[in-house]
Backbone bond lengths (Angstrom), bond angles and torsions (degrees), N, CA, C in turn:
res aa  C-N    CA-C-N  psi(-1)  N-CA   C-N-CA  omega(-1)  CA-C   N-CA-C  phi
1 X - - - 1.464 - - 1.528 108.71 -
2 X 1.486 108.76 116.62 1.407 102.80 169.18 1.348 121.54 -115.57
3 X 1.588 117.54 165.80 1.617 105.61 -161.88 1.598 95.24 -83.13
4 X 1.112 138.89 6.19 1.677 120.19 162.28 1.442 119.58 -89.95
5 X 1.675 96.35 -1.02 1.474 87.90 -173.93 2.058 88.95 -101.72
6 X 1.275 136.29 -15.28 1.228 146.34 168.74 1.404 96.50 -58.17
7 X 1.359 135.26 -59.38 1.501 156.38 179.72 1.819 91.46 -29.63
8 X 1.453 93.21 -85.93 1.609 102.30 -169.13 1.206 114.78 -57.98
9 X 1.213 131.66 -33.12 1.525 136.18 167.00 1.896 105.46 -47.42
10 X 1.358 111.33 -66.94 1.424 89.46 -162.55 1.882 109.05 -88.86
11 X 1.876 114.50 -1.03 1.837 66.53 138.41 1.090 125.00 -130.85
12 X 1.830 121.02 69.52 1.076 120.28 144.78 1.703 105.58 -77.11
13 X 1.724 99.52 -38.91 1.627 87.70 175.40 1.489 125.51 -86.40
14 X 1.271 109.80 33.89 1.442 106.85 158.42 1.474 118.25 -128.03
15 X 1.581 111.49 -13.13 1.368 92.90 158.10 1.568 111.31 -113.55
16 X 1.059 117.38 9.39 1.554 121.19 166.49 1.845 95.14 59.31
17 X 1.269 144.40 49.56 1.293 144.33 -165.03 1.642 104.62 -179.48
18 X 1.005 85.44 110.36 1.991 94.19 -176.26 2.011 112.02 -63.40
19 X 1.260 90.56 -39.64 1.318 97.69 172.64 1.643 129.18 -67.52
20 X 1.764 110.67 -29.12 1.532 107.02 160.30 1.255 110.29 -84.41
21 X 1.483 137.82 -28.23 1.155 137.84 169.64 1.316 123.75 -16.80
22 X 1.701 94.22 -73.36 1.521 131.95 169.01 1.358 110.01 -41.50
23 X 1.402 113.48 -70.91 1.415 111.96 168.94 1.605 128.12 -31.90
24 X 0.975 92.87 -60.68 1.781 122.20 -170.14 1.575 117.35 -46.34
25 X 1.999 93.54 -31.33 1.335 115.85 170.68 1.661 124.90 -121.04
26 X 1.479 93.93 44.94 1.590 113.61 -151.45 1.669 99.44 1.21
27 X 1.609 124.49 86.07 1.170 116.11 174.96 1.306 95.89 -117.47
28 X 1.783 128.16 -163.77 1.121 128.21 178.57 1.433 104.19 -101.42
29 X 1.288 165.93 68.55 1.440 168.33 136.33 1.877 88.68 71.44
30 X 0.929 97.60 -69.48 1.871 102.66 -179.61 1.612 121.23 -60.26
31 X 1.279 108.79 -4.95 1.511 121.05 -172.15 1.440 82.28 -102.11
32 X 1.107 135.96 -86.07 1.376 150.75 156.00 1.779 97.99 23.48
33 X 1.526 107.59 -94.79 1.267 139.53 -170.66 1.838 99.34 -35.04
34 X 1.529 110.70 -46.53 1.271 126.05 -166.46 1.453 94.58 -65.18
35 X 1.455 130.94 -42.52 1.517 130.67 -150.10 1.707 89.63 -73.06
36 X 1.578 112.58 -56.31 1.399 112.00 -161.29 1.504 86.91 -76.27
37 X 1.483 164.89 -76.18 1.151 134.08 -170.54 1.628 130.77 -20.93
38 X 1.297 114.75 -28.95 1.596 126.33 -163.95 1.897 95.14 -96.15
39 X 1.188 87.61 -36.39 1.744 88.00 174.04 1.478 111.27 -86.07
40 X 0.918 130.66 -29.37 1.898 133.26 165.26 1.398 89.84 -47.34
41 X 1.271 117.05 -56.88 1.518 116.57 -159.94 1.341 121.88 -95.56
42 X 1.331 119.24 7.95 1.321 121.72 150.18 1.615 122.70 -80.65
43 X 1.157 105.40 -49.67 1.906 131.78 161.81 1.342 108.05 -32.62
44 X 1.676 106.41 -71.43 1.269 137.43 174.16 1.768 96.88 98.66
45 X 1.163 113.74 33.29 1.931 102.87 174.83 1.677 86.75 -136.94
46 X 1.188 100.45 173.05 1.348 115.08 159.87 1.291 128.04 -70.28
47 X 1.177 130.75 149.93 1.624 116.29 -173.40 1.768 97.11 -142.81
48 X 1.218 124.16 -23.02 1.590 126.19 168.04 1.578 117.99 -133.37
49 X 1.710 112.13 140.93 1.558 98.07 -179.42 1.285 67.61 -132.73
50 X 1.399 91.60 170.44 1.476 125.67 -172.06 1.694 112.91 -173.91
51 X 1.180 101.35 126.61 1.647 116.89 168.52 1.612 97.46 -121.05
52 X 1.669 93.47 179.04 1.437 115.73 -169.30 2.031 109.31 -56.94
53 X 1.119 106.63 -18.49 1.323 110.17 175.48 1.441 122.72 -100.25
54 X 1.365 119.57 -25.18 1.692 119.76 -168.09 1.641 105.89 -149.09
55 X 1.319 131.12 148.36 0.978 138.87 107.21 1.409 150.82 -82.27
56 X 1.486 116.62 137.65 1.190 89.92 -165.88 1.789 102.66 -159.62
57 X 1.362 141.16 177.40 1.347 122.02 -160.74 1.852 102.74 -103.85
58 X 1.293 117.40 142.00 1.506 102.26 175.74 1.717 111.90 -82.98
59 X 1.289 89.86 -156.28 1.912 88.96 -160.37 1.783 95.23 -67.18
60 X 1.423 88.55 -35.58 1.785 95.11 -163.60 1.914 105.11 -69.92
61 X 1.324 110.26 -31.07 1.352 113.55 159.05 1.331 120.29 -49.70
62 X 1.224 111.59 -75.94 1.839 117.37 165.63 1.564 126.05 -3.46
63 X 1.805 86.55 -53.94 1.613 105.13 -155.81 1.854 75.48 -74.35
64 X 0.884 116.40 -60.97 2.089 130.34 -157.64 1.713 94.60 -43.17
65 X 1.455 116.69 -50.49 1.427 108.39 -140.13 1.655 108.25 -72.18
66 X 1.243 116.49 -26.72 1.689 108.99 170.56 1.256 111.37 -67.73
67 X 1.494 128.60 -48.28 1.228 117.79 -164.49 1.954 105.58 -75.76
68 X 1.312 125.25 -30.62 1.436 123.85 161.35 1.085 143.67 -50.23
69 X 1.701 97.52 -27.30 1.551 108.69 164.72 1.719 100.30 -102.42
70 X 1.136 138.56 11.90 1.485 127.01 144.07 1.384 122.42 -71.13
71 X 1.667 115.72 -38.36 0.879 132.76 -163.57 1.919 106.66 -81.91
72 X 1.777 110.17 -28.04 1.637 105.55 -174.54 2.018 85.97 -91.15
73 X 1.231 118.92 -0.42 1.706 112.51 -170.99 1.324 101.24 -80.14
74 X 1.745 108.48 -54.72 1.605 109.10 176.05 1.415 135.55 -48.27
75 X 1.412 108.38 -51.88 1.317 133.02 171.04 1.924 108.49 -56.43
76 X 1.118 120.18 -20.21 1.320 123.04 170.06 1.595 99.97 -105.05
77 X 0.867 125.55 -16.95 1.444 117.89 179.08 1.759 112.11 -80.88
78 X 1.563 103.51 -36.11 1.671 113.77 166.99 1.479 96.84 -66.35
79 X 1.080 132.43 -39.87 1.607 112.44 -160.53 1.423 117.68 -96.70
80 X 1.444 125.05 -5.99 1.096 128.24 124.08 1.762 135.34 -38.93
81 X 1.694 101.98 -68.46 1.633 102.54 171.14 1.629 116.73 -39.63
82 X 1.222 99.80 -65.45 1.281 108.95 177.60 1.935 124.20 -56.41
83 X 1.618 107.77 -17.23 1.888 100.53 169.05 1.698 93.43 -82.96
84 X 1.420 115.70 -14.24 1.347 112.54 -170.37 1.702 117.20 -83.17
85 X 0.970 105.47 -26.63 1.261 118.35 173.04 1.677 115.38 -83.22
86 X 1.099 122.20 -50.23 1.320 125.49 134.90 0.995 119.39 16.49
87 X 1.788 104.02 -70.81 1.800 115.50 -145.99 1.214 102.83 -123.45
88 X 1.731 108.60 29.14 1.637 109.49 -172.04 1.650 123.39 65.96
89 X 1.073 114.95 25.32 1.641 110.82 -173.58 1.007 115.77 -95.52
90 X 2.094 121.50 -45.17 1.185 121.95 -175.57 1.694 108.19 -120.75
91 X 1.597 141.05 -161.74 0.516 152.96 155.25 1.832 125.14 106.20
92 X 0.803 135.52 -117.24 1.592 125.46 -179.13 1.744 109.07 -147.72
93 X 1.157 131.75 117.79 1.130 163.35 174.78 1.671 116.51 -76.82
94 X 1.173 132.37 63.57 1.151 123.87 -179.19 2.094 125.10 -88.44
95 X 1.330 108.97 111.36 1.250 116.09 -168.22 1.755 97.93 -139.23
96 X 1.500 79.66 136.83 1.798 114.64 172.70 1.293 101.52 -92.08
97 X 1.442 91.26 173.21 2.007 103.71 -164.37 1.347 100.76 -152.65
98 X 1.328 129.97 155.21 1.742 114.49 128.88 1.831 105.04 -102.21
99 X 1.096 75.04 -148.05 2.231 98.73 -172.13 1.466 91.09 -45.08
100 X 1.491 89.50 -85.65 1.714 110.42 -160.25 2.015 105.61 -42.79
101 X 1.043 123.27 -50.85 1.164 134.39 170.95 1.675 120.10 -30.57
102 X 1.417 93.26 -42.75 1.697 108.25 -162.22 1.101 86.10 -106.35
103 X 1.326 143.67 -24.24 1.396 127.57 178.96 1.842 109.76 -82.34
104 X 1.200 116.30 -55.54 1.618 130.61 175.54 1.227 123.64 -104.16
105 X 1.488 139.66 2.98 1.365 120.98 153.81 1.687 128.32 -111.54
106 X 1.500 96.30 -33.95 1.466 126.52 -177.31 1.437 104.60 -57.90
107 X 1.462 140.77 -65.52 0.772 121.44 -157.72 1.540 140.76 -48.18
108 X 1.954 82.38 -58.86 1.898 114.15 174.57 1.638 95.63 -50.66
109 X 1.755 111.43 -56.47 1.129 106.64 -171.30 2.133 119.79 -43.52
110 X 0.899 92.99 -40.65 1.587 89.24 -168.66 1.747 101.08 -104.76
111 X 1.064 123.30 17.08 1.604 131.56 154.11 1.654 107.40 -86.44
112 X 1.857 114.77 -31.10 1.220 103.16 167.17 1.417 140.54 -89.27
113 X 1.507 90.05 -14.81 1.786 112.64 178.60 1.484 96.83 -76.53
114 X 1.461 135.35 -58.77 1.649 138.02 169.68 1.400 120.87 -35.77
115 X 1.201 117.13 -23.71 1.412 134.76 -177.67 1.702 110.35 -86.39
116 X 1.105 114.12 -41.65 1.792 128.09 158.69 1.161 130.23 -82.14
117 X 1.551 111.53 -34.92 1.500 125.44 158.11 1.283 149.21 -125.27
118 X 1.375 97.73 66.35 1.903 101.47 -154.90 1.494 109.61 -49.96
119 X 1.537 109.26 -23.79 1.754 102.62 -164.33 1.677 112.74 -84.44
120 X 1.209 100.73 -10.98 1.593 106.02 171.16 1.634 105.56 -68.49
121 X 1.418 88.95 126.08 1.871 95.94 159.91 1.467 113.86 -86.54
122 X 1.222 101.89 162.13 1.558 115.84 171.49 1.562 125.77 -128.88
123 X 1.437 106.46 116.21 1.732 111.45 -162.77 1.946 80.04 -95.27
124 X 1.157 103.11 167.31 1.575 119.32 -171.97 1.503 108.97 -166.96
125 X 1.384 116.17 133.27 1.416 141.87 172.72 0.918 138.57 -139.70
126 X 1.364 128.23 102.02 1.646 127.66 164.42 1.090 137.91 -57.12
127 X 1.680 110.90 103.48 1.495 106.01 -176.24 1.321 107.79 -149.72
128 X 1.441 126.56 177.40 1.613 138.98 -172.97 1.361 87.76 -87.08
129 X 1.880 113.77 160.25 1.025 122.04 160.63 1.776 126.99 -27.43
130 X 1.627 107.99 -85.81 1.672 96.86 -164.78 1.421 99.45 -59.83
131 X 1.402 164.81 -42.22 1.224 145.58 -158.07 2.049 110.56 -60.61
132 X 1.713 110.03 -27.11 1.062 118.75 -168.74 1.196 85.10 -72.27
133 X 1.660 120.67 -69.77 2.097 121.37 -153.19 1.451 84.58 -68.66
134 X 1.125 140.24 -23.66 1.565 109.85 172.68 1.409 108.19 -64.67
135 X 1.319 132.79 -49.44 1.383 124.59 -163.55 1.633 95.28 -91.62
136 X 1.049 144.74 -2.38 1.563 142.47 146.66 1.875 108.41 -53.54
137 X 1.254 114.70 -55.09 1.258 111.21 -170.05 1.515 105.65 -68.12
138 X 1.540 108.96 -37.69 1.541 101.74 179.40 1.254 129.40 -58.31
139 X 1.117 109.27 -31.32 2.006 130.71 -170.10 0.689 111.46 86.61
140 X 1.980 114.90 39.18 2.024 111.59 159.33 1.364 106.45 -91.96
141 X 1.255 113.84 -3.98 1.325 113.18 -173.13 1.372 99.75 -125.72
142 X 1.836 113.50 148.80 1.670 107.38 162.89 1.892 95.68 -109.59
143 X 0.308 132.54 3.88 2.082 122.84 177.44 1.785 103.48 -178.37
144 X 1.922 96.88 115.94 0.929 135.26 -176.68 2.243 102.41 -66.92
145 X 0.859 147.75 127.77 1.956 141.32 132.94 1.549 102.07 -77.44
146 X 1.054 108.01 129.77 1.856 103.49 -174.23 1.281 106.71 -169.84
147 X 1.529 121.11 173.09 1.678 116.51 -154.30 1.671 85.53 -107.47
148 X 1.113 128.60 154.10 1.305 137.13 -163.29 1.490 135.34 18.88
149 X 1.456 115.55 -176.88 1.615 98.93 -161.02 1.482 103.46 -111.46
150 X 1.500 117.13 138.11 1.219 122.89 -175.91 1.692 118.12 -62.02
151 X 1.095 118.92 143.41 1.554 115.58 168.06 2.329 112.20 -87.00
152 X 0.972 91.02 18.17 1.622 77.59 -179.10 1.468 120.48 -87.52
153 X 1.188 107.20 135.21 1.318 87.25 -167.30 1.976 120.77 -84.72
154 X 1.665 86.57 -0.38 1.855 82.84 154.79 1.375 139.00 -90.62
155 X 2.168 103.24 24.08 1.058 89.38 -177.06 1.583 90.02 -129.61
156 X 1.602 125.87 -175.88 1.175 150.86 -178.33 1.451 105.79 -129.38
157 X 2.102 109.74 159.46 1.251 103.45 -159.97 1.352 90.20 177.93
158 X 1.838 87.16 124.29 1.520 98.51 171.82 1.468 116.82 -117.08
159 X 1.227 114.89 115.26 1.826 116.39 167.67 1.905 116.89 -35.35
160 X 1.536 102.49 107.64 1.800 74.45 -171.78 2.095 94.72 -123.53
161 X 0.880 122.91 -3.94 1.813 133.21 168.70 0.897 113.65 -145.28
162 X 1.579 124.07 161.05 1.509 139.63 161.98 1.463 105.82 -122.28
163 X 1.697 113.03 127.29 1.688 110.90 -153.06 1.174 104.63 -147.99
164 X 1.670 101.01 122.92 2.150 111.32 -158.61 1.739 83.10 -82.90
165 X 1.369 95.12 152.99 1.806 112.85 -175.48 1.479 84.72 -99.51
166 X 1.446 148.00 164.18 1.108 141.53 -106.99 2.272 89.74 171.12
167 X 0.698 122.26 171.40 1.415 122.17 174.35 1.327 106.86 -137.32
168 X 1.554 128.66 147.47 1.389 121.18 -162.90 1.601 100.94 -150.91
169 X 1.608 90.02 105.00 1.282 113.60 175.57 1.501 144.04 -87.77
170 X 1.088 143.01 158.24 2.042 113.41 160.15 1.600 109.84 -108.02
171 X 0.768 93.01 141.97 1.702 119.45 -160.18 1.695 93.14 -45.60
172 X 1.063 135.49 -56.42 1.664 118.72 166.02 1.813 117.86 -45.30
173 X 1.301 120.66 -17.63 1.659 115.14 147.13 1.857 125.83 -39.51
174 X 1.075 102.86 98.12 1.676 111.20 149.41 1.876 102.39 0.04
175 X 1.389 109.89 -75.46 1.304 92.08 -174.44 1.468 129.80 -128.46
176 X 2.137 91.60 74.49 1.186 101.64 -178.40 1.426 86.93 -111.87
177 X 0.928 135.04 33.17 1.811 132.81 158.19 1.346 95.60 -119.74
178 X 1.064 158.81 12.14 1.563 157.77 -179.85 1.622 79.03 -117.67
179 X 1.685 85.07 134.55 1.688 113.57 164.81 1.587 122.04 -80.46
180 X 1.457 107.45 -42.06 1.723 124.29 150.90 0.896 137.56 -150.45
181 X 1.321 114.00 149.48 1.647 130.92 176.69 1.741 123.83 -109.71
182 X 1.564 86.61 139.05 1.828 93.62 -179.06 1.519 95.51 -65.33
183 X 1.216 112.78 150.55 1.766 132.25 173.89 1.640 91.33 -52.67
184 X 1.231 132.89 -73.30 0.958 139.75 -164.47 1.659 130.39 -36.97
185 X 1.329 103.85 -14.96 0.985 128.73 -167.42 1.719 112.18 -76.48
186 X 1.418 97.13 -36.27 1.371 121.56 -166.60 2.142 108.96 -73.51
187 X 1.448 97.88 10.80 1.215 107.14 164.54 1.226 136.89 -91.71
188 X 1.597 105.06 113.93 1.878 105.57 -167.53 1.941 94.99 102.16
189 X 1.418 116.60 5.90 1.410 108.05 170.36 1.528 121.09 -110.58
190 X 1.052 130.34 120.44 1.393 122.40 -171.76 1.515 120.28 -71.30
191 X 1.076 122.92 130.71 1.468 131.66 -131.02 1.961 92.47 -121.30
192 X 1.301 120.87 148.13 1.386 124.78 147.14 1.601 109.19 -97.16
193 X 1.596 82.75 135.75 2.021 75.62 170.47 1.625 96.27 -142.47
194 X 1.653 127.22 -129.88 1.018 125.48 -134.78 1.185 105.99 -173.89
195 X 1.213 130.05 143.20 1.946 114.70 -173.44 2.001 89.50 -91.02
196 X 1.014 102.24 136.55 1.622 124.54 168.75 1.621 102.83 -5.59
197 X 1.929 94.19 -67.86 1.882 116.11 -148.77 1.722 83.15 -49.56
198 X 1.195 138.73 -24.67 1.691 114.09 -142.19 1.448 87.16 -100.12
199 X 1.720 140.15 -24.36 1.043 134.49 168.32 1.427 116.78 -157.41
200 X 0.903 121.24 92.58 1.679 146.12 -163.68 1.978 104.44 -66.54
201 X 1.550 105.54 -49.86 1.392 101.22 -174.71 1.629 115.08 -78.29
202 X 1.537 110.79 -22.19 1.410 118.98 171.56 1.311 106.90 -75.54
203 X 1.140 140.41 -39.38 1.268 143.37 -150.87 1.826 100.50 -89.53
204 X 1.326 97.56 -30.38 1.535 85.75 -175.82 1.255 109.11 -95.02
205 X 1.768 125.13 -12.39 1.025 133.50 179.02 1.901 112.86 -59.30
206 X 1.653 87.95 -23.03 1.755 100.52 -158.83 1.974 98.94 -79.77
207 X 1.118 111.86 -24.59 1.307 136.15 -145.33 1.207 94.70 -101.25
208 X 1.319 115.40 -58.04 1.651 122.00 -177.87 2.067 103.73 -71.16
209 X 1.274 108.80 -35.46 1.822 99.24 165.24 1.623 110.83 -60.02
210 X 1.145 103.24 -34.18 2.109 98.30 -173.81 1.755 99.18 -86.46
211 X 0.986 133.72 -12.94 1.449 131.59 -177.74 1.418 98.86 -92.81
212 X 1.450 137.86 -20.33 1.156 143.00 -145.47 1.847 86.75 -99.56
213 X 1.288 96.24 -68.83 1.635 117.02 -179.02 1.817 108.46 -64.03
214 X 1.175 113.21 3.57 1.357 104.94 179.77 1.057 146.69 58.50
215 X 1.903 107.16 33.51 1.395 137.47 173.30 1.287 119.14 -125.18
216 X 1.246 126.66 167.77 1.505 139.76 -169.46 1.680 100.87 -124.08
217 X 1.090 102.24 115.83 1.832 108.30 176.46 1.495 107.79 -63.23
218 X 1.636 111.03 134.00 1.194 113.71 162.09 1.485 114.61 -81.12
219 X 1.205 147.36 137.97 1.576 143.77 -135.69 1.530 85.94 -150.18
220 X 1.578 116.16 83.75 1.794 120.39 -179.62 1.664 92.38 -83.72
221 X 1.181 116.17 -40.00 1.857 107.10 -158.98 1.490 102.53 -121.48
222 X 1.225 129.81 176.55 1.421 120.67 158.76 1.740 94.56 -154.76
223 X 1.345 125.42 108.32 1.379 130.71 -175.50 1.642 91.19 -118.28
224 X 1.290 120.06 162.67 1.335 144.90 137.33 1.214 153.38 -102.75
225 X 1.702 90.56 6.43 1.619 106.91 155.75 1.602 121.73 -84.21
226 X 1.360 116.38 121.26 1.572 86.76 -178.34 1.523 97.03 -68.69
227 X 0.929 123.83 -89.28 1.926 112.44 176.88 1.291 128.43 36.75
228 X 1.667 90.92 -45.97 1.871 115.80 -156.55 1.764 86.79 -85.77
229 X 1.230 98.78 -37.61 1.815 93.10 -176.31 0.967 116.39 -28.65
230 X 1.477 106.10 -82.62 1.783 140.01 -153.26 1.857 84.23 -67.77
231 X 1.404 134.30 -31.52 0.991 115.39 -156.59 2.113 97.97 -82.44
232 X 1.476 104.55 -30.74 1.472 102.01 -177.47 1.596 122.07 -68.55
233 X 1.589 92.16 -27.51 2.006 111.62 -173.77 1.769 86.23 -62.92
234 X 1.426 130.43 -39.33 1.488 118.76 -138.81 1.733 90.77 -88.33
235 X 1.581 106.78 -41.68 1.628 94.66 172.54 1.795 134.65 -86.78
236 X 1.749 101.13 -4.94 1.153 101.28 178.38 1.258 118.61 -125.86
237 X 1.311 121.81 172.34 1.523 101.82 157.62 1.180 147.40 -110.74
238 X 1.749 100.06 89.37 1.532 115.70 -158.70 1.662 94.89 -124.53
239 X 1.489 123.02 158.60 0.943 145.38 165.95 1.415 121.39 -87.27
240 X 1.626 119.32 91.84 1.595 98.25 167.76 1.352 127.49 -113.09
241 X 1.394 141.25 -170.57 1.689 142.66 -143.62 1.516 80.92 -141.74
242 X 1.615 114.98 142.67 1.658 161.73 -171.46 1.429 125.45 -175.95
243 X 0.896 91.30 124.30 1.363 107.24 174.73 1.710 106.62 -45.77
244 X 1.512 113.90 153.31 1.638 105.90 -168.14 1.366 103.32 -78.09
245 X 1.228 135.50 0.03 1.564 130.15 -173.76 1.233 105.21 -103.46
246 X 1.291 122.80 -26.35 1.617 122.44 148.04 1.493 129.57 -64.62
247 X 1.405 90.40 -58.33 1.633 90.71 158.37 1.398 129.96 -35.57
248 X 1.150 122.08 -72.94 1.930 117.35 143.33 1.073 137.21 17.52
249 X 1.319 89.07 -64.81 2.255 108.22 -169.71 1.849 86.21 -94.90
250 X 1.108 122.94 -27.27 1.455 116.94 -164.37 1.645 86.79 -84.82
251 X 1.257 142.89 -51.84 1.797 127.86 -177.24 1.401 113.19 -59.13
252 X 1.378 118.95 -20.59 1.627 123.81 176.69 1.630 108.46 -51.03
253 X 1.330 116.26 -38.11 1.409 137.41 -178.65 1.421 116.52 -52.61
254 X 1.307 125.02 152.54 1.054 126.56 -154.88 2.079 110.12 -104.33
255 X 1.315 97.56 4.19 1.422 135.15 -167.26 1.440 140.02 -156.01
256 X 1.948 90.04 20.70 1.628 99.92 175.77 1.069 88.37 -148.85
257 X 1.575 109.20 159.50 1.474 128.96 163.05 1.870 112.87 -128.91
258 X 1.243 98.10 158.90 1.387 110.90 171.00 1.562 111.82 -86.28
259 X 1.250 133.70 -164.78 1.279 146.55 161.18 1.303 116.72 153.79
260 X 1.545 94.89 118.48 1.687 126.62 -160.01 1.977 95.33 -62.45
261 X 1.554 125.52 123.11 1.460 116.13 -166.17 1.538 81.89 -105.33
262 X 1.681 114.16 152.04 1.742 99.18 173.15 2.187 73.08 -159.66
263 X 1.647 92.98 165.65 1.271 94.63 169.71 1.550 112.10 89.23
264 X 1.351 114.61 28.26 1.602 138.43 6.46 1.526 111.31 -88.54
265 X 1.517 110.83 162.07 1.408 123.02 -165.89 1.909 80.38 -94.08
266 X 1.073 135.01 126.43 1.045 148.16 151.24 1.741 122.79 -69.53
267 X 1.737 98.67 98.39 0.956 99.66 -170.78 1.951 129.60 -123.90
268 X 1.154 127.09 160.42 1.290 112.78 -160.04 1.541 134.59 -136.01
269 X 1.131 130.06 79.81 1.222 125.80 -144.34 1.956 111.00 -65.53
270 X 1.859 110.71 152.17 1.503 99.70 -142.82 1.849 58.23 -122.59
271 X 1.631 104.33 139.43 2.068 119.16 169.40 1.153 86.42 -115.21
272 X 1.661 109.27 154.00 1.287 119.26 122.49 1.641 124.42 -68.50
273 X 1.064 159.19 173.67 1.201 156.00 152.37 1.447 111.11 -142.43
274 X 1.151 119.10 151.57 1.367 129.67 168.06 1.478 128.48 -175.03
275 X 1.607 122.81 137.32 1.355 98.94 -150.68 1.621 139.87 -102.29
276 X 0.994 116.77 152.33 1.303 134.84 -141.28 1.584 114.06 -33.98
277 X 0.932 125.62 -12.12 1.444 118.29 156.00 1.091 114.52 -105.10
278 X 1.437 136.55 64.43 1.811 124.76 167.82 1.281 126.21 -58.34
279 X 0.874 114.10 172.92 1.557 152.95 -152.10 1.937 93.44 -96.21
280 X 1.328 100.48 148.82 1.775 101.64 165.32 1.504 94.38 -80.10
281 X 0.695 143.76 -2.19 1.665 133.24 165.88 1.884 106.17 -56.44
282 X 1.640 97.27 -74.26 1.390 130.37 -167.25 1.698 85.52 -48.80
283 X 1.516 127.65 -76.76 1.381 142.35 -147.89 1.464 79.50 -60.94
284 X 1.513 158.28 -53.23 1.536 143.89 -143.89 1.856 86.06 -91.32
285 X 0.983 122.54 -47.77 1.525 113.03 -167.69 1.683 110.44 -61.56
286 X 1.263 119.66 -43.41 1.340 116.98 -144.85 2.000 102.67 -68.65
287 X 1.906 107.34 -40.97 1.405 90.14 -179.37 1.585 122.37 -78.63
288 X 1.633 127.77 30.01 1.286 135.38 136.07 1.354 123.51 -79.46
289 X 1.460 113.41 7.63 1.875 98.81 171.72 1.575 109.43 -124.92
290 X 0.832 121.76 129.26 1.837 155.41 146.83 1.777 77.85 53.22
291 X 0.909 84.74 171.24 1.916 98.51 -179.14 1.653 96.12 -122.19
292 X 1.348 103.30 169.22 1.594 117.21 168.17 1.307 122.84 -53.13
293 X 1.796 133.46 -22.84 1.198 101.29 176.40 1.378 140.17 -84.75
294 X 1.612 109.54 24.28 1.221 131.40 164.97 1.719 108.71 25.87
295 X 1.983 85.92 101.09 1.111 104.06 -174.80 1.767 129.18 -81.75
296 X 1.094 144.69 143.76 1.459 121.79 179.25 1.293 120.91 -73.17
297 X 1.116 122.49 108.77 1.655 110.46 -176.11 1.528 115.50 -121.69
């Protein structure tokens, strides 16, 4: 059974006339006749009789003709999805984030991609840098949001923010009534931080402000939740580092504070990345997010 011979079958049964049939499928009337013979004889029943006065479908036709035209609908409905996917239109979009990302680039970004491509889905994950380029390199992910720019050369990378790290205190802290503090300050204070692997460009960013200012971090906790941060600053008295758009949602709290660090302002540039051969998915999404002059937010 082939689908051109399904083709000519149902519209013989819709115009019941071999001659519009033919037409209908600019075929030759005898090409026509041949398709539904080859399909009688795949079936093995009759499916059209016809004398000099009528055509018309037999019982066993009847039963065939809905499910044949489901069957030529689907098969055009895959070969559509699939030119669509093709050309970036449909299919699934998988992108990682952190904070700052999901708070200031992500959104607009995929309000403008939805607007060009409603049929694309969008998978989404919150995570720190290395857990994202790990699942970037694997191919669980198609486009990385992440704190600095990778050196591999199988990946690609667009600058899309520039984002002050922020200090995160609990409001019984000395200087959770101070709006800011010199970096320097943070000497002789026991600090939460983070093992490297979960964010390598933040982490050295934090390291290179206390080397800058001419102190050595005291390192009391080391969690990898950011969550876990704001949750240790509120019962102890330790100092931890967030990005300022976290920082934010973390002063809303009834047991955290922010505090603006400057002297040096510790700062962190936020990529997309993704790797170097994308997908028409990846290539239609990317010119909806933030441009290069990477704003401070």
């Amino acid at each position: 059974m082939e689908l051109r011979h399904l083709v000519s079958f149902l519209a013989i049964a819709d115009e019941l006339h071999f001659g519009r049939a033919a037409a209908r499928l600019h075929l030759a009337q005898p090409s026509l006749s041949h398709h539904l013979r080859r399909l009688e004889r795949s079936v093995d029943v009759e499916l059209v009789s016809r004398n000099s006065h009528e055509v018309k479908l037999t019982p066993a036709g009847e039963a065939m003709v809905d499910l044949a035209r489901d069957i030529v609908s689907r098969v055009e409905r895959a070969g559509q999805a699939a030119r669509a996917a093709a050309a970036g239109r449909a299919g699934t979009l998988r992108i990682g984030y952190n904070f700052p990302a999901g708070q200031r680039a992500l959104p607009a970004a995929l309000t403008t991609f939805a607007a060009s491509h409603p049929a694309v889905d969008v998978d989404m994950v919150e995570q720190r840098t290395g857990p994202q380029l790990a699942a970037l390199g694997e191919g669980k992910l198609d486009i990385a949001m992440v704190y600095g720019r990778p050196n591999a050369p199988t990946m690609r990378s667009k600058r899309l923010l520039r984002v002050p790290l922020v200090a995160i205190v609990g409001t019984r802290h000395p200087w959770a009534r101070r709006e800011r503090v010199p970096f320097g300050e943070l000497a002789g204070e026991p600090c939460v931080l983070f093992h490297r692997a979960q964010s390598s460009a933040m982490y050295d960013t934090i390291l290179s402000a206390a080397q800058a200012s001419g102190i050595r971090l005291t390192v009391a906790e080391e969690v990898d939740d950011p969550g876990a941060t704001a949750i240790l600053a509120a019962i102890k008295p330790v100092v931890g580092f967030a990005s300022a758009p976290r920082g934010k949602v973390a002063a809303r709290g009834p047991r955290t504070a922010a505090v603006a660090l400057y002297d040096p302002v510790p700062l962190l540039d936020l990529y997309a990345v993704w790797r170097a051969e994308p997908g028409p998915l990846v290539e239609a999404f990317l010119p909806c997010l933030p441009g290069e002059d990477a704003p401070v937010t």
